[in-house]
N, CA, C and O atoms as CSV, one atom per row, in Angstrom:
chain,resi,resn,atom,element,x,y,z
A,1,UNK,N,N,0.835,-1.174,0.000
A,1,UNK,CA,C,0.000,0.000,0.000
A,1,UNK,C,C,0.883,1.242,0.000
A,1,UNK,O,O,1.840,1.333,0.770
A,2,UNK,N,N,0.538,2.254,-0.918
A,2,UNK,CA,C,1.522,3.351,-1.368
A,2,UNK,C,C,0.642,4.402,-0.191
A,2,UNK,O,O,-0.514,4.207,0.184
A,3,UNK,N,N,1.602,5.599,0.269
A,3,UNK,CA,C,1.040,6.268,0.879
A,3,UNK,C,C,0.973,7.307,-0.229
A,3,UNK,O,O,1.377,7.192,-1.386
A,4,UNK,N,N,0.398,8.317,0.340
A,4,UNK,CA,C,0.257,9.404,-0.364
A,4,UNK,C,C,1.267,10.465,-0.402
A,4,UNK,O,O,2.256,10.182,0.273
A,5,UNK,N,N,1.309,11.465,-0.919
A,5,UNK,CA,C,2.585,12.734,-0.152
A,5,UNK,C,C,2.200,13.171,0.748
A,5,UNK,O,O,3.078,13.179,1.610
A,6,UNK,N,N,1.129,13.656,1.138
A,6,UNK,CA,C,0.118,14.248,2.195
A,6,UNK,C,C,0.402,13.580,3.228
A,6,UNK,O,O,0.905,14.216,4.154
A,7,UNK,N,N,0.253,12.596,3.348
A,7,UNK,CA,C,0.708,11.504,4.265
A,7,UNK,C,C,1.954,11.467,4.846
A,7,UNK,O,O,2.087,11.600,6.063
A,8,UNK,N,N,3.537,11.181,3.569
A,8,UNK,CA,C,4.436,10.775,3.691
A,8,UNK,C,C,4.916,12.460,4.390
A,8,UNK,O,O,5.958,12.443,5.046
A,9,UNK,N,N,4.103,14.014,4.240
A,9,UNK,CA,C,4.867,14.793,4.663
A,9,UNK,C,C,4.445,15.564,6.296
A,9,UNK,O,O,4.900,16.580,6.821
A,10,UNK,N,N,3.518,14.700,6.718
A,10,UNK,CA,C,2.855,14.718,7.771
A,10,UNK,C,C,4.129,14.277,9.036
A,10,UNK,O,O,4.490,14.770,10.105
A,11,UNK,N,N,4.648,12.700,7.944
A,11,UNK,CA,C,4.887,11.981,9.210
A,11,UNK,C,C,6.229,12.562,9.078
A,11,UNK,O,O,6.968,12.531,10.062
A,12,UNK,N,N,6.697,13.176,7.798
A,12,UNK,CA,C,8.242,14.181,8.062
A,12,UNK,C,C,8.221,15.109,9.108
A,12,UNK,O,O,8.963,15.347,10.060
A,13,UNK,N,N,6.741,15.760,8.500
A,13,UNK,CA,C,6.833,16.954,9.850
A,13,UNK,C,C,7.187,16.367,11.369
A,13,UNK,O,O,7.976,16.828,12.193
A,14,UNK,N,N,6.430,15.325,11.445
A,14,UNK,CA,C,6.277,14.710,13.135
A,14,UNK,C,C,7.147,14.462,13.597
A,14,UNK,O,O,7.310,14.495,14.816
A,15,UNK,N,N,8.548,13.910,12.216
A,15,UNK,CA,C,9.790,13.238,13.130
A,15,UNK,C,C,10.457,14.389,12.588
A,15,UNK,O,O,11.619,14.149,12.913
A,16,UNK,N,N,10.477,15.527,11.949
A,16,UNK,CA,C,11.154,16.854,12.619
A,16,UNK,C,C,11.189,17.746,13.678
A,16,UNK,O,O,12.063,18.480,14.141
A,17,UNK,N,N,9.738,17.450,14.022
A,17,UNK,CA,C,9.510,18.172,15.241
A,17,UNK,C,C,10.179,17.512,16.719
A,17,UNK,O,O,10.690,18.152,17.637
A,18,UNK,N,N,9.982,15.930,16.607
A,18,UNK,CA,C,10.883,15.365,17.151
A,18,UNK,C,C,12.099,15.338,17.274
A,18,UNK,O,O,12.614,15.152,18.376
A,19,UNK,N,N,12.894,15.541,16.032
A,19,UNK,CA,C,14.333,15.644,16.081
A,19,UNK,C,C,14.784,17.130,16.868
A,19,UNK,O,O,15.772,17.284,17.586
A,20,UNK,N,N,13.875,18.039,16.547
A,20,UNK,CA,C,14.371,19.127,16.426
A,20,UNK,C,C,14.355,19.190,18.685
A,20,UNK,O,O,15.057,19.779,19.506
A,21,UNK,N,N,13.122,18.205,18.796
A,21,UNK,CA,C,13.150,18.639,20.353
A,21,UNK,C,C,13.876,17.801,21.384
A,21,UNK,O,O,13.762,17.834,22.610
A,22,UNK,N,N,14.727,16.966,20.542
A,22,UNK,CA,C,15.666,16.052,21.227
A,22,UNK,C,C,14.840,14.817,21.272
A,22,UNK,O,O,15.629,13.930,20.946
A,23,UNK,N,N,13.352,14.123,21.562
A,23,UNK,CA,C,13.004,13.240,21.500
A,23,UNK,C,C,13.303,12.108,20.559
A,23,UNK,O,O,13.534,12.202,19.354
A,24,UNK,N,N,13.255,10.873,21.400
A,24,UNK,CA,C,14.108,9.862,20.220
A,24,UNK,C,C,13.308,8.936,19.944
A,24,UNK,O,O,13.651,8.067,19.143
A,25,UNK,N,N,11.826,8.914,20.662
A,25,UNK,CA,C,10.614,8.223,20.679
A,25,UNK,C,C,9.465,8.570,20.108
A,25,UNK,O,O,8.970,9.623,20.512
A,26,UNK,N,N,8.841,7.913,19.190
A,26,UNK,CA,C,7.193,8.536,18.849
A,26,UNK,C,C,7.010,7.803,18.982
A,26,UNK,O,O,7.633,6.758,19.168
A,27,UNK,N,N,5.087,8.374,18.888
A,27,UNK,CA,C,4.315,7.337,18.780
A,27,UNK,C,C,3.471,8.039,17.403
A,27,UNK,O,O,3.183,9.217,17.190
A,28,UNK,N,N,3.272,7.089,16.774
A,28,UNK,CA,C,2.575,7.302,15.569
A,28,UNK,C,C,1.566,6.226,15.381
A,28,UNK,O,O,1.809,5.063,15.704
A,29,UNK,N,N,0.565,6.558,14.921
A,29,UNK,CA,C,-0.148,5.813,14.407
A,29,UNK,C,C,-0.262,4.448,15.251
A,29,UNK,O,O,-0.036,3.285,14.915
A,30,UNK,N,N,-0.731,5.050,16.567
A,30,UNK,CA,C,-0.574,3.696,17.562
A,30,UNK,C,C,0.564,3.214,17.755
A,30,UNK,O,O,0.856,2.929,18.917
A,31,UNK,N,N,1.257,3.047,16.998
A,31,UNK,CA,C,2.974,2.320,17.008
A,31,UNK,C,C,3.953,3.199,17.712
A,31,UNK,O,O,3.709,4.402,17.630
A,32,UNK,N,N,5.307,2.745,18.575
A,32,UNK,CA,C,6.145,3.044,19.001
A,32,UNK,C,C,7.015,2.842,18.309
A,32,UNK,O,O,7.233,1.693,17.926
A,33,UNK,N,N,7.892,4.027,17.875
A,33,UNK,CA,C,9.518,3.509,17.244
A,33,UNK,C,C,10.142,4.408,18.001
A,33,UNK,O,O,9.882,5.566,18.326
A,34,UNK,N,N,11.254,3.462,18.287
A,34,UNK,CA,C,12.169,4.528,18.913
A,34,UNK,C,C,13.898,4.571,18.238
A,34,UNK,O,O,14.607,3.565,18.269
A,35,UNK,N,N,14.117,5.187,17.969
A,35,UNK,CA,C,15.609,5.577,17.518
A,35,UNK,C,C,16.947,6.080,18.229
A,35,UNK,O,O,17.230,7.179,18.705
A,36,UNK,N,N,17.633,4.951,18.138
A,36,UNK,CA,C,19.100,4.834,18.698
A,36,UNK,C,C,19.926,6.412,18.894
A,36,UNK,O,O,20.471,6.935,19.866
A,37,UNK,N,N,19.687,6.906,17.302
A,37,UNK,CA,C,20.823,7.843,17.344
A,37,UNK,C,C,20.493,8.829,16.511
A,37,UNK,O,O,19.730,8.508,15.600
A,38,UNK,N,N,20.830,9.883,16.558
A,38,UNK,CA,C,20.407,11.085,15.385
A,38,UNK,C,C,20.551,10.368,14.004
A,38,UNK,O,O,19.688,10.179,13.147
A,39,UNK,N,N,21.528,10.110,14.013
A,39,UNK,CA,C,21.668,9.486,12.364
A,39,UNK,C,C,20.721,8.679,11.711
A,39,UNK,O,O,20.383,8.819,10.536
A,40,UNK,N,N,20.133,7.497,12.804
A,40,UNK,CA,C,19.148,6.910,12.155
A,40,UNK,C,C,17.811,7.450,12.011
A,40,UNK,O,O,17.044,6.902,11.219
A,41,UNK,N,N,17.363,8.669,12.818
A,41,UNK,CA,C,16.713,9.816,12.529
A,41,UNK,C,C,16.692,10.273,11.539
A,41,UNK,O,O,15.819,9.966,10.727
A,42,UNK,N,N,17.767,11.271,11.237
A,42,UNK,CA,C,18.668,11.885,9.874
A,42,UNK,C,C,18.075,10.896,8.386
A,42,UNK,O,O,17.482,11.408,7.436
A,43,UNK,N,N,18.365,9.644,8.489
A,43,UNK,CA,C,17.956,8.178,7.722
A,43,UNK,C,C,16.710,8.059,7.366
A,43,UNK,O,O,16.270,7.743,6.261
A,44,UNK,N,N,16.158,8.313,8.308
A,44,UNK,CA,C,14.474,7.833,8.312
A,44,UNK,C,C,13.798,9.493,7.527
A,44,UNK,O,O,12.836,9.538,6.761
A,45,UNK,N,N,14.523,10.552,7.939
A,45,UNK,CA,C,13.893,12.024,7.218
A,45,UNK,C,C,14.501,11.889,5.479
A,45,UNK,O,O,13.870,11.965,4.425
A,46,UNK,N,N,15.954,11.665,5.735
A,46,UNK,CA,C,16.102,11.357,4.200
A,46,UNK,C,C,15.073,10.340,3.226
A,46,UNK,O,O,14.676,10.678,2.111
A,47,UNK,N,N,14.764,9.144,3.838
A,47,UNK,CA,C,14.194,8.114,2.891
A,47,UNK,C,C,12.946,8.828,3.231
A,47,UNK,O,O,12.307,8.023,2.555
A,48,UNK,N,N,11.913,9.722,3.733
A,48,UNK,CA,C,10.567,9.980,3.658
A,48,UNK,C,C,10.415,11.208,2.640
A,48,UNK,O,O,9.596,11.215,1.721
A,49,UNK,N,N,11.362,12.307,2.941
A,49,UNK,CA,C,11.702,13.305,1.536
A,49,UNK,C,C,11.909,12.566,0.225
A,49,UNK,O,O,11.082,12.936,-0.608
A,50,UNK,N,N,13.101,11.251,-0.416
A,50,UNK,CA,C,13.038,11.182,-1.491
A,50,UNK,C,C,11.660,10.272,-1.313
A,50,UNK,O,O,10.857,10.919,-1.987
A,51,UNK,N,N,10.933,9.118,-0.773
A,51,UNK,CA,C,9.663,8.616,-0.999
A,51,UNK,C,C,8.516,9.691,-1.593
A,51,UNK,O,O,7.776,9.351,-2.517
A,52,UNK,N,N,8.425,11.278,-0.853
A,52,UNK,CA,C,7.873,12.207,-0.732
A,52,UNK,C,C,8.239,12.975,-2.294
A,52,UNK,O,O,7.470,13.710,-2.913
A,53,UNK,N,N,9.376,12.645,-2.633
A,53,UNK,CA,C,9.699,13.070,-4.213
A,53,UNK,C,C,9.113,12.474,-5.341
A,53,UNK,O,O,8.663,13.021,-6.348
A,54,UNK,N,N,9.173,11.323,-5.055
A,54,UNK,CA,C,8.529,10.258,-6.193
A,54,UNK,C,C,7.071,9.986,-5.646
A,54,UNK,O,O,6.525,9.156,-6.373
A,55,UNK,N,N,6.389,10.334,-4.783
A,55,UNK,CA,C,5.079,10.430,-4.782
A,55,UNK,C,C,4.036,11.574,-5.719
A,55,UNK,O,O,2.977,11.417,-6.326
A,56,UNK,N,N,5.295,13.244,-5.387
A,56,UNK,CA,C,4.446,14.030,-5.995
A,56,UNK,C,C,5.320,14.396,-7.559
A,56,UNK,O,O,5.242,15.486,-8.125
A,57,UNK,N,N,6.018,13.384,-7.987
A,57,UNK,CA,C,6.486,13.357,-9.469
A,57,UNK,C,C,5.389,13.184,-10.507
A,57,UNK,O,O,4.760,12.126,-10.502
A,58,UNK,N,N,5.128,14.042,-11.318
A,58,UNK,CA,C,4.260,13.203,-12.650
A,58,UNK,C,C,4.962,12.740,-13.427
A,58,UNK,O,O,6.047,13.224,-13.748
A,59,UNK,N,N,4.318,11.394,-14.016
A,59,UNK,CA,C,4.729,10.789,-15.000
A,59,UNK,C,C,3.944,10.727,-15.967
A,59,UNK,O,O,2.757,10.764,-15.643
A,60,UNK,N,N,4.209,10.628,-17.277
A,60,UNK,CA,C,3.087,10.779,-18.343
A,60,UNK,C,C,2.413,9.310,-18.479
A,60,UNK,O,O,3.224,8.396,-18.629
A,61,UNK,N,N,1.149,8.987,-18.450
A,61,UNK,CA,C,0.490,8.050,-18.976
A,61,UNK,C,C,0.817,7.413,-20.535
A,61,UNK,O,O,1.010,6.221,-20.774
A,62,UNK,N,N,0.825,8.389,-21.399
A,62,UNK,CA,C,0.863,7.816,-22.329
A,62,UNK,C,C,1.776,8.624,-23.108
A,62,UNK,O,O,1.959,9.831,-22.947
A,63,UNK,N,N,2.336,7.878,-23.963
A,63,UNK,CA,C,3.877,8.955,-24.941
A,63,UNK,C,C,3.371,8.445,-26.444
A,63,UNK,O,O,3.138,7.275,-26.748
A,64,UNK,N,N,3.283,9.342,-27.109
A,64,UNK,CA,C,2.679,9.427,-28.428
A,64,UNK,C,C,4.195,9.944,-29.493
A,64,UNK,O,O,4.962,10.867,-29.220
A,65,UNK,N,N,4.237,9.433,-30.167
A,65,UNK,CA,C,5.342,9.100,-31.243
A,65,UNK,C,C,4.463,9.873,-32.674
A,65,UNK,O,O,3.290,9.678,-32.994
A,66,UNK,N,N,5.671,10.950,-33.482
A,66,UNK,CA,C,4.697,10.778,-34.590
A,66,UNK,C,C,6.321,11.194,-35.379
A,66,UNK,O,O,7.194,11.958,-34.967
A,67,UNK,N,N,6.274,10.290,-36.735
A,67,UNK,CA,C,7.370,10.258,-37.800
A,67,UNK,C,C,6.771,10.589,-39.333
A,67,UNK,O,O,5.700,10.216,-39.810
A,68,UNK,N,N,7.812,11.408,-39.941
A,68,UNK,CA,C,7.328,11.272,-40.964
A,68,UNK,C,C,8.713,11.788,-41.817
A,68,UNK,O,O,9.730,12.327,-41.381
A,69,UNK,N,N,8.351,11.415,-43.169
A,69,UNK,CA,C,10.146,11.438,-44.116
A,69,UNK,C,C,10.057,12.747,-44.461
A,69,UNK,O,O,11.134,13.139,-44.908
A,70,UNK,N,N,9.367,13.437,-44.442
A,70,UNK,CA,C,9.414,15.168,-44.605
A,70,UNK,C,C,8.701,14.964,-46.105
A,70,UNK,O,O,9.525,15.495,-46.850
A,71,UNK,N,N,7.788,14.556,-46.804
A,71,UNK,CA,C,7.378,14.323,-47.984
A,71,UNK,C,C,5.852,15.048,-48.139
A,71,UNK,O,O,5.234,14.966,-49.200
């Protein structure tokens, strides 16, 4: 199940606000994670920004080709 960006930048905000206040524990979404060390913090904000990149990327549906010999 894909999240959304809306989603994926919610839960950035939450573990920035966390990082930023020294806490090394959330709770999200009922769940507890807790994190060892800034870095794996640092880790977890990097992989939710690029997830958060390729969520709100467009890609084209369909690519249309047209050739002709100049005639």
């Amino acid at each position: 199940m894909a999240l959304g960006a809306d989603t994926l930048e919610a839960l950035r905000d939450e573990l920035l606000k966390a990082r930023a206040k020294g806490v090394r524990t959330l709770q999200i979404n009922g769940e507890r994670v807790e994190y060892k060390t800034d870095a794996e913090m640092a880790a977890a904000i990097a992989d939710l920004e690029a997830r958060i990149k390729r969520a709100s990327s467009h890609t084209p549906g369909i690519v249309r080709f047209r050739a002709s010999k100049g005639f």
